[in-house]
C-alpha positions in Angstrom: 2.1 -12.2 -3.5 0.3 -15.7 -3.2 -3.0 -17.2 -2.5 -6.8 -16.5 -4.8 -7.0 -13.3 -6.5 -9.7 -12.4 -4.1 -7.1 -12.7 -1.1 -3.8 -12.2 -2.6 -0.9 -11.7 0.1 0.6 -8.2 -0.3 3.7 -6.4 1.1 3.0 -2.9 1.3 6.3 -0.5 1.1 5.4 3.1 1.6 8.1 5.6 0.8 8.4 9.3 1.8 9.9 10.9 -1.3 10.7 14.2 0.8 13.0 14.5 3.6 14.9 11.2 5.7 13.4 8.7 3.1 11.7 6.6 5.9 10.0 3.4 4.6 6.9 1.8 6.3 5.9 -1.5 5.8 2.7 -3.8 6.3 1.7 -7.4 4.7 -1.4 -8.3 5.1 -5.0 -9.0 2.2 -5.3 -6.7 -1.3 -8.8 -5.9 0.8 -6.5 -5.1 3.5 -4.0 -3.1 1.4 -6.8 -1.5 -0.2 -8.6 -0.3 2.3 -5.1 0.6 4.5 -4.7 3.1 1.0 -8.5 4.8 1.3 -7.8 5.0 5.4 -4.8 6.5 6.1 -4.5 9.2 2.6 -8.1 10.3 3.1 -9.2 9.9 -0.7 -11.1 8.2 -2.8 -9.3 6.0 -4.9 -11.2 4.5 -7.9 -12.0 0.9 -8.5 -10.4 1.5 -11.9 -7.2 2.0 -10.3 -7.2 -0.6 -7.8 -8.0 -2.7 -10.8 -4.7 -1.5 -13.0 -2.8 -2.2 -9.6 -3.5 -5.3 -9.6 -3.3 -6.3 -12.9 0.6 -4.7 -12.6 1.0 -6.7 -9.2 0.1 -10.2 -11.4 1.8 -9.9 -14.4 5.0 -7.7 -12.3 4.8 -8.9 -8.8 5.5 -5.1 -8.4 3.0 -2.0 -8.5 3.1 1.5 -7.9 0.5 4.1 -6.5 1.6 7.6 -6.2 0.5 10.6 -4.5 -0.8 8.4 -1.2 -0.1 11.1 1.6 -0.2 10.1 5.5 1.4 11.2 8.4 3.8 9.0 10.5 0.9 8.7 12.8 -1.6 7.4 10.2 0.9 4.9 9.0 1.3 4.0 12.6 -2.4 3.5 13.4 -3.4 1.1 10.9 -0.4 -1.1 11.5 2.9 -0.1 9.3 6.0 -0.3 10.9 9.0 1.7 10.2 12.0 -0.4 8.5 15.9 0.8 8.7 16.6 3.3 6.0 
């Protein structure tokens, strides 16, 4: 994480907690990051929570959003690749 608040450089590690326990990865903006969330799990994600997240990712340099669901495709289309498990 580096750069402004308002463009903070973020690596984005997505998990699936069921099955081959494939991770994704992208780096891009928190605007990026944020809107890559919204996009590929469909919901509507508070700007409270986006807020807590990245509170946690300055003090922690490490935050945590459960429950984002997306298929392989989705992950795929907005520009995560799949790292070695």
């Amino acid at each position: 994480m580096k750069g402004p608040a308002s463009e903070l450089t973020v690596r984005v590690i997505l998990v699936e907690k069921t099955g081959t326990g494939y991770a994704y990865e992208g780096f891009g903006t928190w605007r990026q990051c944020r809107r890559w969330i919204v996009q590929i799990s469909g919901c509507v994600i508070l700007a409270e929570q986006f807020a807590a997240v990245q509170k946690c990712l300055k003090l922690n340099r490490l935050a945590t959003i459960d429950e984002v669901q997306a298929s392989f495709h989705d992950l795929e289309s907005v520009g995560f690749r799949r790292g070695t498990n």
